[in-house]
C-alpha positions as CSV (number, residue, x, y, z in Angstrom):
1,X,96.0,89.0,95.5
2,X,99.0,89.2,97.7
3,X,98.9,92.9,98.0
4,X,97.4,96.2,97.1
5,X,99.4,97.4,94.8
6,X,99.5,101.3,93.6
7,X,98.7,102.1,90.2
8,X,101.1,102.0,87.0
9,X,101.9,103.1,83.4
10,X,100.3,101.0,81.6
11,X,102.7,98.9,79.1
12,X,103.2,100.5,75.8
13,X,102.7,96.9,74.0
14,X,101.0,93.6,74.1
15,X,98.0,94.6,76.1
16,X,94.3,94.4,75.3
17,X,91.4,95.7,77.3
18,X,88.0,94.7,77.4
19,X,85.2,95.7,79.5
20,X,83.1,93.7,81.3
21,X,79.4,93.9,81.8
22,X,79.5,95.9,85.0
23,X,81.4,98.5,83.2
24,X,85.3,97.5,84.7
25,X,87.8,98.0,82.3
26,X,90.4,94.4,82.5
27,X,93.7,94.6,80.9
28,X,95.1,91.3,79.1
29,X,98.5,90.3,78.5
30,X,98.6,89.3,75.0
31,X,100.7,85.8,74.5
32,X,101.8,83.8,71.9
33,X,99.6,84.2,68.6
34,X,98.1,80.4,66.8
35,X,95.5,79.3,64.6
36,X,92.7,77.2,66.2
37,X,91.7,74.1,64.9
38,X,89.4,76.1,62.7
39,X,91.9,77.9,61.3
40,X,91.0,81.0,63.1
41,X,94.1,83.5,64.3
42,X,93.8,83.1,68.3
43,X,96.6,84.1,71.3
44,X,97.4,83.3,74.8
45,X,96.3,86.0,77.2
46,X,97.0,86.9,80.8
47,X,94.8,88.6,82.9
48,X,97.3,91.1,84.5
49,X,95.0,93.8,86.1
50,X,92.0,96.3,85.8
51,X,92.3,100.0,84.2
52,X,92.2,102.9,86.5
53,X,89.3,104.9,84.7
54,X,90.4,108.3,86.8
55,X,94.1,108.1,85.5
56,X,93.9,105.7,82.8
57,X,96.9,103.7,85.0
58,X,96.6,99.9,85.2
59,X,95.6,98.4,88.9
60,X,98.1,95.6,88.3
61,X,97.6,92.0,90.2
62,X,100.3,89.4,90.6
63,X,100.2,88.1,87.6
64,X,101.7,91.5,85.7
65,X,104.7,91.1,88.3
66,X,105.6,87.6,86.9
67,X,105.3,88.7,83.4
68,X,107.3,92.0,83.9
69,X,109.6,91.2,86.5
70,X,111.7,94.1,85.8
71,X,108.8,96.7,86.7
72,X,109.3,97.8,90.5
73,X,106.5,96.6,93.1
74,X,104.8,99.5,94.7
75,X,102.0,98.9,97.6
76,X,99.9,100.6,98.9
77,X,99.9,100.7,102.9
78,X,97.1,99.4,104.9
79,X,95.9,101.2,107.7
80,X,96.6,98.3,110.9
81,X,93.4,96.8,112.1
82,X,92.3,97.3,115.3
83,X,90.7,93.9,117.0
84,X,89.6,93.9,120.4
85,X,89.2,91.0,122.1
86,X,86.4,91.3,124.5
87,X,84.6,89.2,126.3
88,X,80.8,88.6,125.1
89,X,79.3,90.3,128.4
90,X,81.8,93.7,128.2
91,X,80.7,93.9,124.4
92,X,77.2,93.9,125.3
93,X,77.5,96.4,128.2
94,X,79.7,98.9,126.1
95,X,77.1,98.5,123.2
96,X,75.0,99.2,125.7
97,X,76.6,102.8,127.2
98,X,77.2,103.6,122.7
99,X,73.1,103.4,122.8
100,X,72.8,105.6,125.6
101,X,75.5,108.3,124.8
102,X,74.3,108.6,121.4
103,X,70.5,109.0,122.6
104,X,71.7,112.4,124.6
């Protein structure tokens, strides 16, 4: 997944859910219908994100973009991750003064 992307109404037509094991709720795009070999009525579906069980919204992943391409994309923005690029002996002496502070 590319981004993080913020919650949406879920699509009015074409969709299936089905839970998994774990309890998450997925939410299929539902394709082209066919018969099998066996005769049996079967269809072409796309996994296009997981249900929101707070709001009843659909999570969406990249794949709902490219089959509604019309729909607006909405992130969500990621707080900017702080690296610090210390050398091994620094680290081990401010670990160090962290132990000591938090003993007092």
């Amino acid at each position: 997944m590319k981004y993080n992307y913020q919650a949406v109404e879920m699509p009015s037509k074409g969709v299936s859910i089905n839970k998994s094991r774990t309890g998450t709720a997925y939410v299929y795009h539902i394709g082209k219908g066919y018969r099998n070999q066996y005769g049996k009525p079967t269809s072409k579906k796309a996994l296009i994100g997981k249900l929101d069980p707070a709001t009843g919204k659909l999570i969406p992943n990249d794949r709902y973009y490219e089959l509604y391409p019309d729909q607006p994309i909405e992130t969500i923005q990621q707080p900017a991750e702080i690296k610090l690029n210390m050398p091994p002996q620094l680290r081990s002496q401010t670990a160090e003064i962290e132990h000591r502070f938090r003993r007092n």
